[in-house]
Chimera marker file (.cmm) of the C-alpha trace (Angstrom):
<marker_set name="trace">
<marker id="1" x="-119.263" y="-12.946" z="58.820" r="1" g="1" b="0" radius="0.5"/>
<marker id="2" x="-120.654" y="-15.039" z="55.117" r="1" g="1" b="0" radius="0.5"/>
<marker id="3" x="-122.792" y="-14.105" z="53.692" r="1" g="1" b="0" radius="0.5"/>
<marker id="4" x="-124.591" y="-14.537" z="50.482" r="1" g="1" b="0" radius="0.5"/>
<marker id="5" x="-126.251" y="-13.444" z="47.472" r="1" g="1" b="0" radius="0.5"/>
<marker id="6" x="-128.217" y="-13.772" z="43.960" r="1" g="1" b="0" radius="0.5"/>
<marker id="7" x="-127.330" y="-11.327" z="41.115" r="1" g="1" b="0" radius="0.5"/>
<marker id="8" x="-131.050" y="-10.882" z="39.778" r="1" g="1" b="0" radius="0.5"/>
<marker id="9" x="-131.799" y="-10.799" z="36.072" r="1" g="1" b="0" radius="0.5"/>
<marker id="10" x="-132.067" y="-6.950" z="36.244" r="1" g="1" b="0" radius="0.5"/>
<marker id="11" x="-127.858" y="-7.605" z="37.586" r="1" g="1" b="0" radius="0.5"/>
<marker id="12" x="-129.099" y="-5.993" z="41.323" r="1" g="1" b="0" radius="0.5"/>
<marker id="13" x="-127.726" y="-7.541" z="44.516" r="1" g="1" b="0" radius="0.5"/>
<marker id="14" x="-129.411" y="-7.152" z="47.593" r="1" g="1" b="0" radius="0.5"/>
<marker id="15" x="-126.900" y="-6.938" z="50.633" r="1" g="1" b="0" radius="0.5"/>
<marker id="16" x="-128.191" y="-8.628" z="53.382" r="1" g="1" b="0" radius="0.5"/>
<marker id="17" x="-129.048" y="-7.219" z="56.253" r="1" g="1" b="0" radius="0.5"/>
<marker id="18" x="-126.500" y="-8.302" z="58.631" r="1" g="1" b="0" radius="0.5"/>
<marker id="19" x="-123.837" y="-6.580" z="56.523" r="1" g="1" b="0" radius="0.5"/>
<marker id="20" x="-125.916" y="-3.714" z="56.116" r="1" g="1" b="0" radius="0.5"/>
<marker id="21" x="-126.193" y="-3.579" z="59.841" r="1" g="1" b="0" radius="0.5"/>
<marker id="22" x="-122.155" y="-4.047" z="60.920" r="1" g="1" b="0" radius="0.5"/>
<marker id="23" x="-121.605" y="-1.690" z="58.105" r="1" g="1" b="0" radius="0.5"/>
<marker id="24" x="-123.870" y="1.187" z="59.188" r="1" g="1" b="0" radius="0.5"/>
<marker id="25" x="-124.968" y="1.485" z="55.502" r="1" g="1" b="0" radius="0.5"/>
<marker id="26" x="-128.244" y="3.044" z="54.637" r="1" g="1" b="0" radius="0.5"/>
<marker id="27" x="-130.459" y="3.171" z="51.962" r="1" g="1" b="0" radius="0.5"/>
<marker id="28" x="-129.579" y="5.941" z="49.148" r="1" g="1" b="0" radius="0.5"/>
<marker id="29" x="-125.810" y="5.365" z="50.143" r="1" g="1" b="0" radius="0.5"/>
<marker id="30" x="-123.728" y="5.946" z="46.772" r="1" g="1" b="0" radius="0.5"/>
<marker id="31" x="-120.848" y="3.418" z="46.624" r="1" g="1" b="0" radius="0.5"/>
<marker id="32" x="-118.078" y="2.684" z="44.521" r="1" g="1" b="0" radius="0.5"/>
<marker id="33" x="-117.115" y="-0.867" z="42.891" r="1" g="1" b="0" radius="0.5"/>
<marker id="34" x="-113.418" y="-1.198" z="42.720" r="1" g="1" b="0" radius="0.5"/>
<marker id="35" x="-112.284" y="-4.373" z="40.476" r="1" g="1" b="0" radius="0.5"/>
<marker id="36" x="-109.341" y="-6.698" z="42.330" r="1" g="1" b="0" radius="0.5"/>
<marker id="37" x="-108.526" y="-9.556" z="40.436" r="1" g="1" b="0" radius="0.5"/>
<marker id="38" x="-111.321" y="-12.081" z="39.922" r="1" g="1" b="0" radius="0.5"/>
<marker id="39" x="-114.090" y="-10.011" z="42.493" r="1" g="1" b="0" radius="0.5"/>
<marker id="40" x="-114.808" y="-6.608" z="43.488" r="1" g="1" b="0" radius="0.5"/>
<marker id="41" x="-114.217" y="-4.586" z="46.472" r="1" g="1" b="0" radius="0.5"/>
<marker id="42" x="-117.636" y="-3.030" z="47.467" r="1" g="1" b="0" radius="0.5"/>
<marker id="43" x="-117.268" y="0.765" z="49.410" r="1" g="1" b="0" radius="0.5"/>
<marker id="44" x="-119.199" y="4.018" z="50.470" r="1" g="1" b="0" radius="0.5"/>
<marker id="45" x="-118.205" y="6.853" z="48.340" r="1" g="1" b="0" radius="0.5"/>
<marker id="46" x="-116.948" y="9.356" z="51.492" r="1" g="1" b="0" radius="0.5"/>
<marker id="47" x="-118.638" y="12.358" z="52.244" r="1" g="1" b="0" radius="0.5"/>
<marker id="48" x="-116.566" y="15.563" z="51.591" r="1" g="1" b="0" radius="0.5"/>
<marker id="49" x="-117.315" y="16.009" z="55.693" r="1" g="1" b="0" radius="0.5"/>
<marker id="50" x="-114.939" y="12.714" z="55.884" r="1" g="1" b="0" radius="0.5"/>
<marker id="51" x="-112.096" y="14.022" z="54.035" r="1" g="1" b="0" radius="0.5"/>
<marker id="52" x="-111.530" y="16.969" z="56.390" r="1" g="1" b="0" radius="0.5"/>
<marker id="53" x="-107.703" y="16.381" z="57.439" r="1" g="1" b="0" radius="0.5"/>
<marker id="54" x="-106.921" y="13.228" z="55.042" r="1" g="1" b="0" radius="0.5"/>
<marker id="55" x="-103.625" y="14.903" z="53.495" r="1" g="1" b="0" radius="0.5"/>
<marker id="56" x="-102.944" y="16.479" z="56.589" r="1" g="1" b="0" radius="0.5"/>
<marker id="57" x="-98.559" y="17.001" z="56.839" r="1" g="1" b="0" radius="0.5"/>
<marker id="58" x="-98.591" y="16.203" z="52.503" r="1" g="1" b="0" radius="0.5"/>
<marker id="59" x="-95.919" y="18.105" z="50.458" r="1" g="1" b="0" radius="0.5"/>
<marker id="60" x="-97.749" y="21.090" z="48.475" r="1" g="1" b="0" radius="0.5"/>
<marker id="61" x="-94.466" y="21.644" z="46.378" r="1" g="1" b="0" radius="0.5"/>
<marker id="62" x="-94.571" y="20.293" z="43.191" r="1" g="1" b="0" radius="0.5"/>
<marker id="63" x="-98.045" y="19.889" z="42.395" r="1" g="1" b="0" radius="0.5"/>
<marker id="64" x="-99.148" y="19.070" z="39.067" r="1" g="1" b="0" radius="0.5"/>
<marker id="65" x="-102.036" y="21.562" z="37.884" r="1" g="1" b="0" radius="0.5"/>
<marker id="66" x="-104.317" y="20.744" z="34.808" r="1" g="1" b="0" radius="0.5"/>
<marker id="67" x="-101.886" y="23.265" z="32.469" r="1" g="1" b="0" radius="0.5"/>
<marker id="68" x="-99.826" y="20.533" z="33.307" r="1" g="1" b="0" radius="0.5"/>
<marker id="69" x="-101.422" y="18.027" z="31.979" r="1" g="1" b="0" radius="0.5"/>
<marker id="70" x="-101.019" y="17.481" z="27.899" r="1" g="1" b="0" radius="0.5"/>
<link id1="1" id2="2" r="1" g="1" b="0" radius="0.2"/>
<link id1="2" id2="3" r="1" g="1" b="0" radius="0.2"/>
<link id1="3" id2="4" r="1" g="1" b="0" radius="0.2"/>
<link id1="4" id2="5" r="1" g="1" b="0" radius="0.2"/>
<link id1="5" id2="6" r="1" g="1" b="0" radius="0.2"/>
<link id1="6" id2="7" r="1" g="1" b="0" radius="0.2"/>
<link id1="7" id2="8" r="1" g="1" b="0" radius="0.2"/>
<link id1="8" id2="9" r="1" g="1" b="0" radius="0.2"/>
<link id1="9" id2="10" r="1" g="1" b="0" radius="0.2"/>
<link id1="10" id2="11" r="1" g="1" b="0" radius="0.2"/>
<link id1="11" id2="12" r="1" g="1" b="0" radius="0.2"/>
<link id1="12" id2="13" r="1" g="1" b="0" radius="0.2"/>
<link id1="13" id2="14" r="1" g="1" b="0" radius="0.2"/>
<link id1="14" id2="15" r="1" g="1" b="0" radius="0.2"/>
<link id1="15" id2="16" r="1" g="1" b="0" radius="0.2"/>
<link id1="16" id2="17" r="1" g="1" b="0" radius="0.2"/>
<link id1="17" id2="18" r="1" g="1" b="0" radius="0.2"/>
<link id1="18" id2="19" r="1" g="1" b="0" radius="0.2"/>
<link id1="19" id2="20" r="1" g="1" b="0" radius="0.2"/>
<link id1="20" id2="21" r="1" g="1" b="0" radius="0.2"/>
<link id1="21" id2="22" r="1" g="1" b="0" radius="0.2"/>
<link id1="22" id2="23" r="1" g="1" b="0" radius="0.2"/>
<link id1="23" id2="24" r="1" g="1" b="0" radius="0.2"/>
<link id1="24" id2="25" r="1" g="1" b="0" radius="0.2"/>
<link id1="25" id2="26" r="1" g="1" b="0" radius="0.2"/>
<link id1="26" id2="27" r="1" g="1" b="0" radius="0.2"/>
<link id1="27" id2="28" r="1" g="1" b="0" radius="0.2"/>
<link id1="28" id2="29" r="1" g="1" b="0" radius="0.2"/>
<link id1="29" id2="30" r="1" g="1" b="0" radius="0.2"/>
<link id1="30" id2="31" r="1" g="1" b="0" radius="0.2"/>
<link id1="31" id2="32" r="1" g="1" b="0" radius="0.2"/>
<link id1="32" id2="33" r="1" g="1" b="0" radius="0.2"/>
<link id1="33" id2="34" r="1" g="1" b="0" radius="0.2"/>
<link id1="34" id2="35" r="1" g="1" b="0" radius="0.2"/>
<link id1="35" id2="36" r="1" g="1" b="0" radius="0.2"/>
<link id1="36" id2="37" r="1" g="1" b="0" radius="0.2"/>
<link id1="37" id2="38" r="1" g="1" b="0" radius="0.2"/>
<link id1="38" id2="39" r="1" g="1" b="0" radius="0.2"/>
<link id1="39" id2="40" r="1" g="1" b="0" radius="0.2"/>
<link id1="40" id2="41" r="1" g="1" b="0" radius="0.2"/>
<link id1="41" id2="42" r="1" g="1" b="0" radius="0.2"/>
<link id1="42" id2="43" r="1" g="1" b="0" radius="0.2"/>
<link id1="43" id2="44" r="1" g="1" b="0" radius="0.2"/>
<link id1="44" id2="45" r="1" g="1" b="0" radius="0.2"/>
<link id1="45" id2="46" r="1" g="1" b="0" radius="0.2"/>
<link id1="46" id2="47" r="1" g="1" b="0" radius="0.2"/>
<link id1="47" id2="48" r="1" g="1" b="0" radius="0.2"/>
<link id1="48" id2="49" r="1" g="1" b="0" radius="0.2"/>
<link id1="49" id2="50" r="1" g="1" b="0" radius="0.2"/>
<link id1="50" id2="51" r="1" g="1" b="0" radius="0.2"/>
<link id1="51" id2="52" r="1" g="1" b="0" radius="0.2"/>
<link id1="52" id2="53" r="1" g="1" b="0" radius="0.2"/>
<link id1="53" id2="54" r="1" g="1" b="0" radius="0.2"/>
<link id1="54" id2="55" r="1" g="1" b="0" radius="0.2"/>
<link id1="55" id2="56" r="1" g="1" b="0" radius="0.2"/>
<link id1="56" id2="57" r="1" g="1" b="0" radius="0.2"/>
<link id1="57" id2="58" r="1" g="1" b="0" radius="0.2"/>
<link id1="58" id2="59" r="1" g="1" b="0" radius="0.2"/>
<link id1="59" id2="60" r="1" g="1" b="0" radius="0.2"/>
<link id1="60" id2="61" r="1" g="1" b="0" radius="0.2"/>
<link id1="61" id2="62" r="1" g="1" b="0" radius="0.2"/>
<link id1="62" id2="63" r="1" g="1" b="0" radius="0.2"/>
<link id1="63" id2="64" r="1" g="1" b="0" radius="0.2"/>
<link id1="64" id2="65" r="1" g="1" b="0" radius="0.2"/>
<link id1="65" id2="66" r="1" g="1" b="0" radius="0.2"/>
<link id1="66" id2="67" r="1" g="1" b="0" radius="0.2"/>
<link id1="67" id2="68" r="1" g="1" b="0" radius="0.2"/>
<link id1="68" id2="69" r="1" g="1" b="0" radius="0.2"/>
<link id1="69" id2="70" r="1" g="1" b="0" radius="0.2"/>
</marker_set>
């Protein structure tokens, strides 16, 4: 899929709606802009729901803690 589109003078982008649409994103979605080189890679912030499981089998020895931290 291309698509296109204009930064504004007020720097907004409008996503068109076909990428909207194969996305499943919906207005009021938060994302996060991650810089990768010369562009940006565009992506929903995940919902704490989503994360259920993610670090599921990680090693819990040897974690740092913030009185770690100098």
């Amino acid at each position: 899929m291309t698509a296109t589109a204009t930064l504004s003078s007020k720097f907004q982008i409008s996503i068109p709606k076909a990428v909207r649409e194969e996305q499943h994103w919906e207005a009021g979605q938060e994302f996060v802009f991650i810089p990768k080189g010369k562009g940006v890679l565009v992506m929903p912030v995940p919902e704490m729901a989503q994360l259920v499981g993610i670090a599921k089998g990680a090693a819990t020895s040897d974690v740092r803690d913030r009185k770690d931290r100098y």
